[in-house]
C-alpha positions in Angstrom: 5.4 -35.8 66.4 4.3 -39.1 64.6 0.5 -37.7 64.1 2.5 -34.7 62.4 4.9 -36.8 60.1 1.5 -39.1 59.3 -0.2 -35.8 58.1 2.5 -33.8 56.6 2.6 -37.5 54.2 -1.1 -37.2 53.7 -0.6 -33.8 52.7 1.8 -34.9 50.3 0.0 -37.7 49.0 -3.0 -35.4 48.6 -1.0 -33.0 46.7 0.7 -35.7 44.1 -2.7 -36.7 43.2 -4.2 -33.7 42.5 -1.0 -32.9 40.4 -1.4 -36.1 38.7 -5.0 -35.2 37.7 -4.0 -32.0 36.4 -1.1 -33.1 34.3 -3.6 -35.7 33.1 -5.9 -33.1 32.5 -3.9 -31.1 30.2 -2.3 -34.0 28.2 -6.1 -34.3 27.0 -6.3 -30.8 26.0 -5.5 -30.3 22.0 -2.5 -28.2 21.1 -3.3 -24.4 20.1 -3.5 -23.8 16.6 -0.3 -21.4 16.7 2.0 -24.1 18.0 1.1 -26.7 15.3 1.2 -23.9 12.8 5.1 -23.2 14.5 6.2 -27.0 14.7 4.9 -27.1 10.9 7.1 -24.9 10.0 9.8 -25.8 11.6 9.0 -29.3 10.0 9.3 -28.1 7.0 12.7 -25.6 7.4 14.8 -29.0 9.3 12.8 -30.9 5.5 14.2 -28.3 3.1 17.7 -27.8 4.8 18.0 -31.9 5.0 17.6 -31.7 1.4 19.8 -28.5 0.5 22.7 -30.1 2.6 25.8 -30.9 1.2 28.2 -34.0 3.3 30.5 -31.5 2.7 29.0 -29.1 4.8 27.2 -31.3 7.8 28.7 -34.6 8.9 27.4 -37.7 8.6 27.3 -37.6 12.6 25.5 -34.5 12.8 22.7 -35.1 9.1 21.4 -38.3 10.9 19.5 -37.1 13.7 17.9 -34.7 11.7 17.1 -37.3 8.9 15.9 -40.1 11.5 13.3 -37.2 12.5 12.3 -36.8 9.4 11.6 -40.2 8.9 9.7 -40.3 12.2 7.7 -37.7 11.1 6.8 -38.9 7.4 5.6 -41.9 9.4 3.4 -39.8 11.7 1.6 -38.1 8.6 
């Protein structure tokens, strides 16, 4: 019973690892062309609708988290 609880773990610990590597692996890879081409995009929508935006129409509460990305984002580029 103890040998089979020692390998089941090995198992396991076998398997994390070899997640880990792969989830490493793909972290590396470049994003396709068509998804920065989308998250452009939509970049540029959540820009234009910050600046179209009345307070009477969005809240303070709800304009800031959109502006804070913005911000984030000018930073980036």
């Amino acid at each position: 019973m103890r040998r089979l609880r020692l390998y089941r773990q090995e198992v396991g610990d076998q398997f994390g690892e070899l997640l880990r590597q792969t989830y490493d692996d793909v972290l590396q890879e470049p994003l396709p062309g068509r998804l920065l081409d989308l998250l452009e995009r939509l970049e540029r929508d959540a820009t234009s609708l910050l600046q179209e935006a009345r307070p009477s129409k969005i809240g303070e509460a709800a304009r800031e988290p959109l502006m804070s990305l913005a911000r984030r984002r000018s930073a980036v580029d």
